[in-house]
Every structure is written in structure tokens, then in C-alpha cells.
N, C-alpha and C positions, 0 to 999 in steps of 0.2 A: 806217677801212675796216670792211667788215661782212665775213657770210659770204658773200657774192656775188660779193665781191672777190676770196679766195682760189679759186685754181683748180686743181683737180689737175694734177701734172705742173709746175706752172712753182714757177718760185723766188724764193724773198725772201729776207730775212736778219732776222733778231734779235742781240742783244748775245754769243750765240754764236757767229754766224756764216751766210753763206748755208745754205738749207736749200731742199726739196722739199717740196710739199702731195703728199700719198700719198694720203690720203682726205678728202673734209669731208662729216661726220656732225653736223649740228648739234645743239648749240652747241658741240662739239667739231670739231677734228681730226687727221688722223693727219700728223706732221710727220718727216722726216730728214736729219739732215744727210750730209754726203759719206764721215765719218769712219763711216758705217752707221749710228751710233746714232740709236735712235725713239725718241718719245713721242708719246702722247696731250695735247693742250694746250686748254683753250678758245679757240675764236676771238676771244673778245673780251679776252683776254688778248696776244696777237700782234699784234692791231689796235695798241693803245695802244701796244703796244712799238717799233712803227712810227713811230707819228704823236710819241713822242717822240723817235725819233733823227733823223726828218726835222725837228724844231723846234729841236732841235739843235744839229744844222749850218746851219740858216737864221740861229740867233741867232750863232752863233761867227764865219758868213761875212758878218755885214750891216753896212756901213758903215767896214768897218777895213780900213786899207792891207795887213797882215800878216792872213795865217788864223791865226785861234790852235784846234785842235780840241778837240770836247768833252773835259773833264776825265774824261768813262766812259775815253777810249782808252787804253786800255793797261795800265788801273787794275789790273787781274789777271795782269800777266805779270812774271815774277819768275825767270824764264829758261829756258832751250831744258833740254830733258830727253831721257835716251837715246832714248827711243821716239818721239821728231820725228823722228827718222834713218833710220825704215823704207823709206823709199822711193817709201810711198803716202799716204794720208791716215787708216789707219784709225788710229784709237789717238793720233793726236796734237792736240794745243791750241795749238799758235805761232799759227796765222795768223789767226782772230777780230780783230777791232780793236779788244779789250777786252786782248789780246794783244798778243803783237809786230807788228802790222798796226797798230793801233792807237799802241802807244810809240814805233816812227819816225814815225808822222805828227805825234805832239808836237811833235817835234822836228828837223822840215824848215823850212827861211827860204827859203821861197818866197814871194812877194808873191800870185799867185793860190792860192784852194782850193786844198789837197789832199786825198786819201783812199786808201785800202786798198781791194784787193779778192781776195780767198781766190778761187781757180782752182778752178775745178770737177774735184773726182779728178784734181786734181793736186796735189803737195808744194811750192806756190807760192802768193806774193803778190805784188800787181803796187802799185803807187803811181803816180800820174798826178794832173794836175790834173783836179779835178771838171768841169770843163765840155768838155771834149778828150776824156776818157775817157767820158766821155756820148755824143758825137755821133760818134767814131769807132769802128768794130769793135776791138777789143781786138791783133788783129794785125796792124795796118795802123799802128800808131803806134806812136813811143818812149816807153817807159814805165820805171820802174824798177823791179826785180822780187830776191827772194829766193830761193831754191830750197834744200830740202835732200834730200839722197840720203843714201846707205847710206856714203857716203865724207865727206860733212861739209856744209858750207855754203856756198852759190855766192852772192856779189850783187853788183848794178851796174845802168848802162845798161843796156837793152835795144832794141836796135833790129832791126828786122825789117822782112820785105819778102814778100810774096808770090811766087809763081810765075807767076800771070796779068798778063800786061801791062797788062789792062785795069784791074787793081785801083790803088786809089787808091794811089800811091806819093810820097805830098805829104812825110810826115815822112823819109821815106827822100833823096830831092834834098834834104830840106836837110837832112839831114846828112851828102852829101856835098858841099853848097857848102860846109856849115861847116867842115870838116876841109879844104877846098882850100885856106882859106883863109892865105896864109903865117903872119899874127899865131897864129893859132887853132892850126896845125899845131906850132910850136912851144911853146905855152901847153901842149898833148896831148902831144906828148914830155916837157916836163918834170914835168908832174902823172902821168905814169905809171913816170917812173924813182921821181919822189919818193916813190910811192903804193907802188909794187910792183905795179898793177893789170897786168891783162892781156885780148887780145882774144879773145876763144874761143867754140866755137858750143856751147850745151850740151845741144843735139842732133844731134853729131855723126854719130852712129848714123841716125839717119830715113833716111827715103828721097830723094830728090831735093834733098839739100842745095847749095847754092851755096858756101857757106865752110867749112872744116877748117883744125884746125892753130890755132897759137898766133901774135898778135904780142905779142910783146915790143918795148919801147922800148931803144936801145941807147946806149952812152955817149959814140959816136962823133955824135949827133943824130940817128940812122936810126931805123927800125925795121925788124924781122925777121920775116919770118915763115916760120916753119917748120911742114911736115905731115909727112904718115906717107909720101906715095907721091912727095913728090920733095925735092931738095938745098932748104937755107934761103938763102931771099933778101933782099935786103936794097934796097926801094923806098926813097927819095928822102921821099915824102908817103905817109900811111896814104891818101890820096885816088885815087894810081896806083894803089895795092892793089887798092880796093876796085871801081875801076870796072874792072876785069880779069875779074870777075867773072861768068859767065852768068847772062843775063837771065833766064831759064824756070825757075829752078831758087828754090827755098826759101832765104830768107836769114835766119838767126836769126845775133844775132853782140851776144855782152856785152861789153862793157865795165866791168873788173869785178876782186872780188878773191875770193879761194877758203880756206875755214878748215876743219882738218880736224875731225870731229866734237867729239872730247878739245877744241879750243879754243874751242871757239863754245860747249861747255857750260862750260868755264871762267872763259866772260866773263860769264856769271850773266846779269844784267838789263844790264847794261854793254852788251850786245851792242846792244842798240838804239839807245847813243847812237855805235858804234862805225860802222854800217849809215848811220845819216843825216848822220853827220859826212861820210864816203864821197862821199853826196849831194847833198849840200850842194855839196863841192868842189866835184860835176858840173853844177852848176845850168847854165852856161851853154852846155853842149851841150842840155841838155833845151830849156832856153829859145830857141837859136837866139842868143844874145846873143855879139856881137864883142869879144874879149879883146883888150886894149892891153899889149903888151910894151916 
């Protein structure tokens, strides 16, 4: 890349992290990331730091059944610290891919790419196959995502759906064929008594939400879901639940496990093989792959 390449306003990423061109004053420029912090950096210093993480991932992804990711990922995280837990982004370092973005992508077994991606001014990372997360809007597909708030650590599936009918709703049908499916439907009950996982929107609060309330898996083979504004039910298939659903309405919905701050900084670096292990388990929801019971 030269200085022509950079353009004010749009974003790129370095071994820190996504960031913003604020100014290009050649052979300098003005750079920021989300967390606020600036620097002045040469151009041709950001250039290279590009075209080595794009050579990268080209040598890590070419010709191998498994992704193995660069050895940079992760190489600097050594675990979650009080001030992740603010709520925003200013002040914290988890989600870089030299980071915790980076140490679960070590250690995903998935057969296609995968990669990190730090959410712009927000307290999240999402995980997706590199070529899905390329060609689809970031909320249009199931992705895998961390999150941390002021109360602890949220991560899981993630699957979401728009409010416009017209938007692409391809990931969302299959996973509700997948979940219809009887084998699948039971494989999802018992990996989430096993797990302790649970379904929850963790934007509850928004506006025009479709889903509220918790399911839980129960030990009768049901599952429950319980909200705030009515009695807990208990659907047959998470698949009835889900298409009960209003169609207009915003559907954010994890799939997922929750740790309170005090735990997630006591898993040290641990935390990352904790998160992709998680992942791992779910491979075959993400994948759309048929579970034999």
C-alpha cells in the first residue's frame, strides 16, 4: 500500500487492532483506534504491517485441510484485566488478534479459515469463517461472538436476523431447519444441560426486539422459556419457540455461556482455551452439519 491507499475516515487494522485514518500528511499519518488512543505513524510503516498480516494468513490458509493461524495471534494476551469490564472500549486490550481475538482463533478446529474481528465502539469480538464473514454484512450471519459488560463476560453462537423481510435471511432458515431437526434438536438439549449454556438476547433493552427472556434446557427433555412479562413455557422443540416469533422485529439471540467478571479474570489466559472449547462443541450449528444420535 502507498499513501493513496489510506484514506481519511475509513478503517484498517494493524497488530493492535482496527483503527481509523484521522489525517494523511505525508509521509506521516494521523491514526486511532476505538479505545481513543492516537498516534502519529509513518505510512510506510502501516503499509508493511498490512501486507505482512495479509501474507500471513494467505501462508497459514494455503493448501491445508485444518487453518492453523498465525503464530502473531494471541501472542500478547495473558488475560482479561479489571478495566475490559467497563462497558466501552476505552481503556481495554482483549480484543486485538494479538489478544484474546486472536488466542481463540488458535484454537478453533474448524476445517475452513477462521478470524477475529474487534466491533467498532463496541465491547466485542465476533469469529466467523473468513470467507462467509467477507461476503456477508456482519448481521445477517451466525457468527461467534464475546462480549464484556460491567457485569462479566457473555460468549456463544450468535445468531441474528434483521427486521426487514427483504434482508437476506439465509443463515437464520438454517438454523431454524437445523434446530427442527429431531436428531439436532436433541444433540441441543443435551449439549446445553451438559454445558450449562443458555439462550438469551443480549440486547434485550433495544428497541424493536423479537426475543426476550431465557431458554434453558430442562431435564424433563423440554426446554423453557421464561420472560419478564409472561408465565414460563415449556415448547416441545426450541424450533416451535423460535418461529412464534414476529417477523418485523430485530432478532439478536446467543447461544451461549455467562461468567461473572471475578471469573473470567481468574481464568487468566486459560480463558481462551475455555471460549473455544465452548466453540468448538458448537461447530455443528455454525456449520449447518447433521448430528447422529
Amino acid at each position: 500500500m502507498t499513501a493513496h491507499d489510506f484514506q481519511v475516515g475509513k478503517r484498517y487494522e494493524n497488530r493492535k487492532g482496527v483503527y481509523e485514518v484521522m489525517r494523511v500528511d505525508e509521509p506521516d499519518m494521523v491514526i486511532r483506534w476505538d479505545t481513543g488512543e492516537q498516534i502519529t505513524t509513518p505510512i510506510n510503516v502501516q503499509a508493511k504491517i498490512l501486507q505482512n498480516m495479509e501474507r500471513e494468513l494467505a501462508a497459514a490458509t494455503s493448501g491445508k485441510r485444518h487453518f492453523r493461524a498465525p503464530k502473531s495471534f494471541g501472542e500478547l494476551f495473558v488475560g482479561l484485566r479489571d478495566e475490559d469490564f467497563s462497558g466501552d472500549v476505552v481503556g481495554t486490550h482483549w480484543r486485538a488478534r494479538e489478544q484474546l481475538g486472536g488466542a481463540v482463533t488458535q484454537l478453533l478446529n474448524f476445517e475452513q479459515p477462521f478470524n477475529s474481528w474487534s466491533i467498532y465502539k463496541r465491547p466485542e469480538v465476533h469469529w466467523a469463517s473468513m470467507d462467509r464473514y467477507g461476503r456477508l454484512p456482519a448481521w445477517l450471519q451466525t457468527k461467534f461472538f464475546a462480549r464484556a459488560t460491567t457485569e462479566g463476560l457473555h460468549f456463544g453462537l450468535y445468531v441474528e436476523r434483521a427486521d426487514n423481510l427483504t434482508d437476506d435471511r439465509r443463515d437464520w432458515s438454517n438454523f431454524l431447519g437445523w434446530s427442527g431437526d429431531r436428531d439436532n434438536s436433541v444433540w441441543l438439549h443435551q449439549t446445553m444441560r451438559a454445558s450449562g449454556a443458555e439462550v438469551i438476547n443480549p440486547y434485550e433493552e433495544a428497541d424493536n426486539q423479537a426475543f426476550s427472556g431465557t431458554i434453558v434446557a430442562l431435564a424433563n427433555g423440554k426446554f423453557r422459556w421464561a420472560t419478564k412479562k409472561s408465565s414460563e413455557v415449556e415448547p416441545t422443540e426450541l424450533s416451535d419457540l423460535l418461529q412464534t416469533l414476529p417477523e418485523n422485529r430485530w432478532l439478536n439471540m446467543v447461544l451461549g455461556l455467562r461468567l461473572s467478571r471475578d471469573q473470567a479474570i481468574a481464568a487468566g489466559a486459560g480463558i481462551a482455551a475455555d471460549i473455544a472449547s465452548f466453540f468448538n462443541l458448537l461447530e455443528p450449528i455454525y456449520s449447518s452439519r447433521r448430528v447422529h444420535n
